[in-house]
Structures are given as structure tokens and as C-alpha cells.
C-alpha positions in Angstrom: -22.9 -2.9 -33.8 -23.9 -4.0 -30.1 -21.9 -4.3 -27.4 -23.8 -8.2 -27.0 -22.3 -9.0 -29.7 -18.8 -8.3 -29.2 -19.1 -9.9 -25.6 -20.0 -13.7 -27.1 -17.6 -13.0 -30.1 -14.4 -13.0 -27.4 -16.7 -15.7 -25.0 -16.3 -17.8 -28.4 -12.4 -17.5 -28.7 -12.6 -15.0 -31.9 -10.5 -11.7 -33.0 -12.2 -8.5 -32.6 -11.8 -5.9 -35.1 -10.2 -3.3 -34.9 -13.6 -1.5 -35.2 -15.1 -3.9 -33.0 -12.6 -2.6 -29.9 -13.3 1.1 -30.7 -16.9 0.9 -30.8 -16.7 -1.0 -27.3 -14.2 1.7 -25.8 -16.0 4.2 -26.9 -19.3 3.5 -25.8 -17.8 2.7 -22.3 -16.0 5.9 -21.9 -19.4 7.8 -22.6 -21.3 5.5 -20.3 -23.7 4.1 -23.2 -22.2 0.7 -22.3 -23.1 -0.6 -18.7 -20.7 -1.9 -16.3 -21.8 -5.2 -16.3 -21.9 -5.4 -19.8 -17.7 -4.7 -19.7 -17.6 -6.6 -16.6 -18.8 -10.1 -19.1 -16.3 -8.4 -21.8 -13.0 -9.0 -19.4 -14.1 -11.5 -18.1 -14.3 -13.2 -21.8 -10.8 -11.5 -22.2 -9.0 -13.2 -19.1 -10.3 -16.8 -19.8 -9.1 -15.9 -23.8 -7.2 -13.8 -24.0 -6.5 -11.4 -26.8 -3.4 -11.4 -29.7 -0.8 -8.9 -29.7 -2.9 -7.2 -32.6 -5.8 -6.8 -30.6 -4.1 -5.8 -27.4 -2.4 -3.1 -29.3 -5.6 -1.7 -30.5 -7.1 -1.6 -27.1 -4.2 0.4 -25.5 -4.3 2.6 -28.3 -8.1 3.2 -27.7 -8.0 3.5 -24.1 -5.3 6.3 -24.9 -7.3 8.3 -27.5 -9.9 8.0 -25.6 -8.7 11.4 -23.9 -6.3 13.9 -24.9 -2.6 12.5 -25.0 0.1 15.0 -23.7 2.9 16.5 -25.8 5.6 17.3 -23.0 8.3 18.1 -25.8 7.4 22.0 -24.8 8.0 21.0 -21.2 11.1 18.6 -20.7 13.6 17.7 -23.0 12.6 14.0 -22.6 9.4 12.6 -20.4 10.4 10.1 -18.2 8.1 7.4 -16.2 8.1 3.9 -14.7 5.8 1.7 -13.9 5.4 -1.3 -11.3 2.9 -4.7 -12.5 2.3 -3.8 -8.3 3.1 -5.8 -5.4 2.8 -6.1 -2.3 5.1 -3.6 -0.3 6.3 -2.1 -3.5 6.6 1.4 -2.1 9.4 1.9 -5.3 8.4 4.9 -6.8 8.4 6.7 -3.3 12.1 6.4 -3.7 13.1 6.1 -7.3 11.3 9.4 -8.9 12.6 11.7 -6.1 16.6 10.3 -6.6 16.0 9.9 -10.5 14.8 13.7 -10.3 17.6 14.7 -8.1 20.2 13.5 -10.7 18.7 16.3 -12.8 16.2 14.4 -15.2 12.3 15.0 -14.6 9.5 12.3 -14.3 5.9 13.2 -14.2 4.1 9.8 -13.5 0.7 9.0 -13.1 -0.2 6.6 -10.8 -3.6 4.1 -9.6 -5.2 2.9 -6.5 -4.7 -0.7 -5.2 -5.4 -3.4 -7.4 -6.4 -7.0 -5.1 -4.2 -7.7 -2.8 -1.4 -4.8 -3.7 -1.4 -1.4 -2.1 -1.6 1.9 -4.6 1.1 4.5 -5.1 -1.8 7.0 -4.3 -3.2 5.5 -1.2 0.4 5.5 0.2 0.7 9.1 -0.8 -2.9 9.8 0.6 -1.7 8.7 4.2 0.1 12.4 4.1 -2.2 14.9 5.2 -3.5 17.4 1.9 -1.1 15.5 -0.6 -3.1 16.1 -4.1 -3.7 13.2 -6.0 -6.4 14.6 -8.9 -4.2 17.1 -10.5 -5.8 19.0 -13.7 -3.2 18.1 -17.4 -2.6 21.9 -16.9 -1.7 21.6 -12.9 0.7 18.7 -14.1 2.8 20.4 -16.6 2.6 23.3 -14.7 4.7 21.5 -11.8 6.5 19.4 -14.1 7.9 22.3 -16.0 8.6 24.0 -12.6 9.3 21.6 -10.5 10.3 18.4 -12.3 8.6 16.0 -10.3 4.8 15.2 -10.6 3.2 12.0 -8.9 -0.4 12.1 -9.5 -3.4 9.8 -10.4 -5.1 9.9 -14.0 -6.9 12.7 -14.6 -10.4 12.6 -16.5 -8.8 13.9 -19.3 -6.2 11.2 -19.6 -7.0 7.8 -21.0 -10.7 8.1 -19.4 -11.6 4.5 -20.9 -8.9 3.1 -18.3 -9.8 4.8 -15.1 -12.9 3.1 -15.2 -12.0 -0.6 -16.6 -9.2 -0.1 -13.7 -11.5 0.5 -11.2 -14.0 -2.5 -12.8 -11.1 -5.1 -13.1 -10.0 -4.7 -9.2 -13.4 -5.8 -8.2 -14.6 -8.6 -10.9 -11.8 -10.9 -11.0 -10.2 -9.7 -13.8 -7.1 -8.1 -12.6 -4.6 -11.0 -13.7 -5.3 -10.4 -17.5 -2.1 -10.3 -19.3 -4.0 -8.1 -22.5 -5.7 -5.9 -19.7 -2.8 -5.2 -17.8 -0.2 -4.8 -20.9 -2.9 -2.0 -22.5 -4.0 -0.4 -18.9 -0.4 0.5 -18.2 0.7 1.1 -21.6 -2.3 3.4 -22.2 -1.7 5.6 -19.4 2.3 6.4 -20.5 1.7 6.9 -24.0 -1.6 9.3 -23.1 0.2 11.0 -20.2 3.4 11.2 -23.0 6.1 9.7 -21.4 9.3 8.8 -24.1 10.8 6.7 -22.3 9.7 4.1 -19.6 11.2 1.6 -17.3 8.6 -1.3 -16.5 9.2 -3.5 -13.4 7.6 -6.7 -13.8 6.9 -8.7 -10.8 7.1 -12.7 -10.8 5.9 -14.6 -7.8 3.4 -15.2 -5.3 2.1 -11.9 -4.8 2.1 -10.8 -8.2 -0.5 -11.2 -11.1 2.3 -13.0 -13.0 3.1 -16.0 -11.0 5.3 -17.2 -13.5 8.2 -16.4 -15.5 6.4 -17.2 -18.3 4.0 -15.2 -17.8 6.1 -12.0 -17.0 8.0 -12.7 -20.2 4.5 -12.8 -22.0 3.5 -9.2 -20.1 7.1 -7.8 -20.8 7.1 -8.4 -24.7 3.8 -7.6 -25.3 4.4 -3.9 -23.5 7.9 -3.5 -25.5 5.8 -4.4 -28.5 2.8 -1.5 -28.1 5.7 0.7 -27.0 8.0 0.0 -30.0 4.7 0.4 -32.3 3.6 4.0 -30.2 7.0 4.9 -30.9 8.3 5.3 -27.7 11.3 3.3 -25.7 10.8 1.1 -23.3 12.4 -1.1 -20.7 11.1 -4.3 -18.8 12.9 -5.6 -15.9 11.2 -8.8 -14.1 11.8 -8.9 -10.7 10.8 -11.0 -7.5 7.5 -10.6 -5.8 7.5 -14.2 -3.5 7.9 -12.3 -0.4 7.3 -8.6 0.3 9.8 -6.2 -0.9 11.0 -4.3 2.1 9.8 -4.7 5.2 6.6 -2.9 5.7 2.8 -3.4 4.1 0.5 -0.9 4.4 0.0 2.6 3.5 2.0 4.8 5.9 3.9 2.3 7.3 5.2 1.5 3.7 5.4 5.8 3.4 7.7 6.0 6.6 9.5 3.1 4.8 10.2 4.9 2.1 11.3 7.8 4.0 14.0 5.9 5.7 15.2 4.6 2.6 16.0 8.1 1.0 17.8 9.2 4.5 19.9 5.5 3.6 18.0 3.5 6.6 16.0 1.3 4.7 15.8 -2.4 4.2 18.2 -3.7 2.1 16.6 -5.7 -0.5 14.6 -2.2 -0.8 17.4 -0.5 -1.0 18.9 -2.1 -4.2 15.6 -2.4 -5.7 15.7 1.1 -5.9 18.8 1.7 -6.8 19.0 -0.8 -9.7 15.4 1.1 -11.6 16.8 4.5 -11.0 19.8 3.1 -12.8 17.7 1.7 -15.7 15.8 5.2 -15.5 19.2 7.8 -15.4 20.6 5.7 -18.4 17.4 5.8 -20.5 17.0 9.7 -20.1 21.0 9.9 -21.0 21.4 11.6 -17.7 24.3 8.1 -17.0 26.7 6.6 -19.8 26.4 3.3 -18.1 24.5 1.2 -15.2 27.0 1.7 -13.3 27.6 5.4 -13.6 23.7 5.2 -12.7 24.4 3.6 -9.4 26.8 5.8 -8.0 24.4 8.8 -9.2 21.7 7.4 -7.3 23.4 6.4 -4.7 25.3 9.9 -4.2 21.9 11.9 -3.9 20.5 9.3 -1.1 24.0 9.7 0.6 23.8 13.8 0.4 19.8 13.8 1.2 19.2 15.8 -2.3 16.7 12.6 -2.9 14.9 13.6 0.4 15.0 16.9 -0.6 13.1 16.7 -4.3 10.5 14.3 -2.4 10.1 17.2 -0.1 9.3 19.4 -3.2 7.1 16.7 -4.4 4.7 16.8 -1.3 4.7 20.4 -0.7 4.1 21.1 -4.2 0.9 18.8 -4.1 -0.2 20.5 -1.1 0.9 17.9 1.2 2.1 18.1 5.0 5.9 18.1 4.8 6.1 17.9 8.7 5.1 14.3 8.3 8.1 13.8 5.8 10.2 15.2 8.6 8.9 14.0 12.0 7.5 10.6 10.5 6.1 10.4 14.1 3.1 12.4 13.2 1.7 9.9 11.2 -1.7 8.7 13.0 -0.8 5.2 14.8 -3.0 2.1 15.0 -4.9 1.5 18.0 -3.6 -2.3 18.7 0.4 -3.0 17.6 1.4 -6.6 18.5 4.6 -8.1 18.2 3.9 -11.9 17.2 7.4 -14.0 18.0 8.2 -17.0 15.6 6.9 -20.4 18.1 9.8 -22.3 16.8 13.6 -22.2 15.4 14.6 -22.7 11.7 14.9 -21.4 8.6 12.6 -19.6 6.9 11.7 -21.0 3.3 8.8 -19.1 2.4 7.4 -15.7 3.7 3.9 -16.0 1.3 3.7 -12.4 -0.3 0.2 -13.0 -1.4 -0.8 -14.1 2.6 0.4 -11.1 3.3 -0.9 -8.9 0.9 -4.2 -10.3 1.4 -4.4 -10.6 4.7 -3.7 -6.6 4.6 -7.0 -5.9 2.6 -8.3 -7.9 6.0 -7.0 -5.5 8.1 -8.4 -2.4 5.6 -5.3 -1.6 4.5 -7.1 -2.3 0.9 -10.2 -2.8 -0.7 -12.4 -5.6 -0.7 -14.8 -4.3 -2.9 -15.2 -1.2 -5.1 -15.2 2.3 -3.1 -14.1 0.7 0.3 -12.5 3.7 2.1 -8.5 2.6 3.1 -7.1 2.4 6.7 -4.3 4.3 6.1 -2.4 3.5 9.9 -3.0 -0.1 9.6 -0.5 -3.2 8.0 2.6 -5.4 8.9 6.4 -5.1 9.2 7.5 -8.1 8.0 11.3 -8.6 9.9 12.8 -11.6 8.1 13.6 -12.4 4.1 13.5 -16.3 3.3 17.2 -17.9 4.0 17.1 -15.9 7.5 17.8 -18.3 10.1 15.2 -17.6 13.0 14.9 -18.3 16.9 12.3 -19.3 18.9 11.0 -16.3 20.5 12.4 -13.9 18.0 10.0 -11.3 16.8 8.4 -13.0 13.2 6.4 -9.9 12.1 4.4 -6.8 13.5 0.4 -6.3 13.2 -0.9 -2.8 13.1 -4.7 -3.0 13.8 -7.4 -0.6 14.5 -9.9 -3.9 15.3 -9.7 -6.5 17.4 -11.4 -9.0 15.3 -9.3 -7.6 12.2 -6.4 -8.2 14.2 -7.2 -11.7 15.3 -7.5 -12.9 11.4 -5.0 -11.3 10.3 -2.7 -12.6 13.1 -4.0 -16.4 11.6 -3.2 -15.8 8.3 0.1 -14.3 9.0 1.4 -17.3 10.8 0.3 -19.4 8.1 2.5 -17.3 5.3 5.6 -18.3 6.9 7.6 -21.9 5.8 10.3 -23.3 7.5 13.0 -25.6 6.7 15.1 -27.7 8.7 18.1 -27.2 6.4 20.1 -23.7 4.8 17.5 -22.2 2.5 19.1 -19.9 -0.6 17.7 -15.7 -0.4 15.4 -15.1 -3.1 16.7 -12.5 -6.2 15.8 -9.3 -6.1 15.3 -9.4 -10.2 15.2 -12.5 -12.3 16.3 -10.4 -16.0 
């Protein structure tokens, strides 16, 4: 078997074999199949695609790949969640601290960014000494004790998709429906999560621009899940415009920190509240939804969720005084407040502008291995449907370089459409 061979098979529309997929994994994992060689390979798989059967087969190789973790000796039931990623989706900042202060544990792996969305790790990164390369022992080590882990994949874990991860942000290839479904299905059935609450986004700055297309991701992951044998949940939910206010890594971290004192953006806010919901109901720590909602919303409200992301960070090695003086966190050379040059209201705020205009300013990567600006981004101040004023302030650019600065500043202005006439808000989720 060659690896050739299975590249112009997919190029030419045909099933791989079970076999076939293995072989390929395999030889990837243990570095007897180049880069480029699996570079060709997804890219045959975006313009193709794959069937569910084939797909399924993948995730489960990328799992096995590695050891998978049995956490039945360690929590009663192994909850995770999971974003598609977005840009200022700062959501598991907030959701696994107040899910783990209603008394149910998550342990979650997390990656880096992927195109023009920011990474749970690089967010947590921006906090001096926070650990993101955890050993499987150091992670049910704190999950037992602790009951909150928030780390990347270790080498151990589903190996085969740290390095198509990496590979996909950087060819292309990140919009695959079949490479997304198995990358993050791989990692929660190898890191041994039960039960799982996927938030799919739809819009702009999502890799699922359409509704269509989310529905296509969201079955295909409830499929491998139902056939791993775990229970899973997909919500899809709107990624048009930024959720929150702030893009970029500590900017979005400081963010977060507001919402779990009860500060934060709205839209943010609810975002959170309604996938802590999902994830309290799922573990059987709510009866209901709503019952959810008022659990989550009572440990914001008595600062227990602050607390348990204080355990999170200090348990990791990170800096809590950053968690409690925000202030400390290392501020961009250049902040300019750019005022809107006309009244109106707004119809579009573009979230994939934005997001990409970020990866300008080195807030992500361009290219594999690109270090990350942690102090640099936007605040985005209005939602489409806000009315606006001449003069009022449109958005905030945090810059460590002028020239940086003066394209991001262009392609900013140009993520912004106006209407004339009332424009309806955006949902927060579409199903």
C-alpha cells in the first residue's frame, strides 16, 4: 500500500477502505508519510469530500492512534464541549468554570487558532505560567482533584490529529466538513468524554457559512458519537459578527473575566448561559433547561464561577493576580479609538473582517509556528440593529505596529454595513 496511491484514489472521487484510512493514519503519526504527502491528501478531501462511513473511520483512527482515557475511575460522568471556533468565541473561559461550580467536572482539551479564529490555548497563554501541555497523568490527577482541567492534546492523545490540526490551519483545508467532524470528534472520544455539548457556528466568520452546512457538520458528529457510544449534543449558533465584544487573546481573557463577575456583553452573556444549560442537563446535574439557567446563573451571581476559574489557573501554574487585577495584563503600545464617520444603522459588522484582520495585527497566525501577540486585537462596541451616531466610537484597535495598525484600521472600516432603515439583531443560536 502507498500513500500515492490513496492520494489520487480521493483526487478521483473514490471510497477509501477502511484499511486504506489506517494505513494513511498510521504512517502519518509515525512520520513515514511526509507532510506534503497529507497536505495533497486533505486537500483531495475538502474538494471531495468523504461519506459518513469514511469519516467515521478516520475519527476512529485519529483516536486510536494514541491511548484513549477511561475517566470512569475518576468522575462519575466525563463532561466536555466543544466550539467549530469563531471569532471572539472566548465561551469555554466562562462555561467550564460555572458548569464546574454547579458541581459536575469537565476536563477539556483544547487547540490553537485555526485561520482567522483565536485558540482557547492562546487566550489562556496570555496569563503568565498557565500550563497548556499537561501529561494524561497530570490531567486526571487535577481532574480527580480539582474537577476542572483546560489543556491542549497531549502526545499521547489522538497524536494523528495534533499534527493534521496543525497542517490543515496552514494549507487551506480548515473548512472540511469530514476533517473537522473527525478532528473534534477524535479528541473527545480519545480524551474520554461521555457526554459532549457541540456549538456549531453558522455565518461569516465561521467555517460553516451555511445552515446547510452546520446541519451537515452537526449530524455527521451525532452520528460518530452515537456509533463511539457516547451522547452528544449540537447546538448551531450565530457567528456573522463577533460574539462579545472583544478579539484577541487577552483582551477576549479580560472579557471573560467580566463575564463571570456578571459585567460582560450581553449576547456573551446568554451564549454562555444557554451551553452551560445544555452541559448541567446532559451531566444530570439540572432536570430541565431551565433549572440549568438559574444554576448557572446563581454561581456567576455569587462569584463561585470566578472562584473554580481561579482553581483552574492556579492549578495550571498560572498567575491568578492577573485574574484579579485584569490590569496587569501587558497593554499594546498604540490603542486608537476609530469613531463611526457617519449616522445609521448598522446591518453588518463582518466577523470574518474582523477575524482576519486580527491575524494582521498578530493576534493569530499567518503561517505555521508564527509566535501570537497576545496584548494586541479589537473591541468591537456595536451588534448589527444598533443605531449609531456620527462620531460615536465604532470599534477599538490594540496595536503594537504602526503599519499593523494602519491595515487593520482599513479593513475594519470596511467590515461595517449600514442601513438607512431599522435593521433586525442577529440570533444568538439558530437550533
Amino acid at each position: 500500500m502507498r500513500a500515492v496511491d490513496i492520494i489520487v484514489k480521493k483526487r478521483q472521487k473514490l471510497e477509501l477502505t477502511s484499511e486504506e484510512i489506517k494505513f494513511f493514519v498510521d504512517g502519518f503519526t509515525h512520520s513515514q508519510i511526509p507532510d506534503y504527502q497529507v497536505s495533497a491528501w486533505a486537500m483531495a478531501v475538502l474538494l471531495n469530500g468523504m461519506t459518513a462511513r469514511e469519516t467515521t473511520d478516520l475519527t476512529l483512527a485519529m483516536a486510536r492512534s494514541g491511548e484513549i482515557l477511561d475517566l470512569s475511575g475518576v468522575v462519575d460522568i466525563a463532561l466536555d464541549k466543544h466550539s467549530s471556533g469563531g471569532v471572539g468565541d472566548k465561551t469555554t473561559l466562562v462555561v467550564l468554570p460555572v458548569v464546574v461550580a454547579c458541581g459536575l467536572p469537565v476536563g477539556k482539551m483544547s487547540g490553537r487558532g485555526l485561520g482567522f479564529s483565536g485558540g482557547t490555548l492562546d487566550k489562556m497563554e496570555s496569563i503568565p505560567g498557565f500550563r497548556v501541555n499537561m501529561t494524561t497523568e497530570e490531567f486526571k490527577k487535577q481532574l480527580k482533584k480539582d474537577g476542572i482541567v483546560l489543556t491542549g492534546q497531549s502526545l499521547d492523545l489522538a497524536p494523528a490529529d495534533g499534527k493534521l490540526y496543525a497542517l490543515r490551519d496552514v494549507t487551506g483545508t480548515v473548512q472540511s466538513i469530514p476533517l473537522i467532524a473527525s478532528s473534534i470528534m477524535s479528541k473527545k472520544i480519545a480524551a474520554g468524554a461521555q457526554a459532549i455539548v457541540l456549538d456549531i457556528k453558522v455565518g461569516l466568520g465561521a467555517f460553516m457559512e451555511t445552515l446547510d452546512d452546520a446541519r451537515r457538520l452537526a449530524t455527521l458528529m451525532t452520528d460518530i458519537g452515537r456509533l463511539a457510544g457516547r451522547k452528544v449534543v449540537t447546538l448551531l449558533s450565530d457567528m456573522n459578527q463577533p460574539l462579545g465584544q472583544a478579539v484577541g487573546n487577552s483582551l477576549e481573557v479580560i472579557e471573560a473575566i467580566d463575564t463571570l463577575h456578571g459585567h460582560g456583553p450581553s449576547d456573551f452573556h446568554e451564549h454562555c448561559i444557554q451551553v452551560s444549560a445544555h452541559m448541567l442537563v446532559m451531566g444530570k446535574g439540572a432536570t430541565d433547561l431551565e433549572s440549568g439557567r438559574r444554576m448557572a446563573e446563581a454561581v456567576i451571581a455569587s462569584g463561585a464561577a470566578f472562584e473554580k476559574f481561579r482553581v483552574l489557573v492556579r492549578a495550571q501554574g498560572g498567575d491568578v493576580a492577573y485574574l484579579d487585577n485584569p490590569g496587569n495584563f501587558p497593554k499594546a503600545k498604540h490603542i486608537e479609538v476609530v469613531n463611526a464617520n457617519r449616522s445609521g444603522n448598522l446591518s453588518q459588522v463582518n466577523a470574518r473582517m474582523i477575524g482576519e484582520a486580527s491575524v494582521l495585527l498578530g493576534a493569530g497566525r499567518g503561517v505555521k509556528g508564527d509566535p501570537v501577540d497576545h496584548a494586541v486585537g479589537f473591541v468591537i462596541h456595536h451588534k448589527v440593529g444598533d443605531h449609531i451616531k456620527v462620531g460615536k466610537p465604532l470599534f477599538t484597535i490594540y496595536a503594537n505596529d504602526v503599519t499593523r495598525q494602519t491595515n487593520a484600521r482599513k479593513s475594519l472600516q470596511s467590515a461595517f454595513g449600514w442601513s438607512e432603515k431599522p435593521v433586525a439583531p442577529l440570533p444568538l443560536f439558530y437550533e
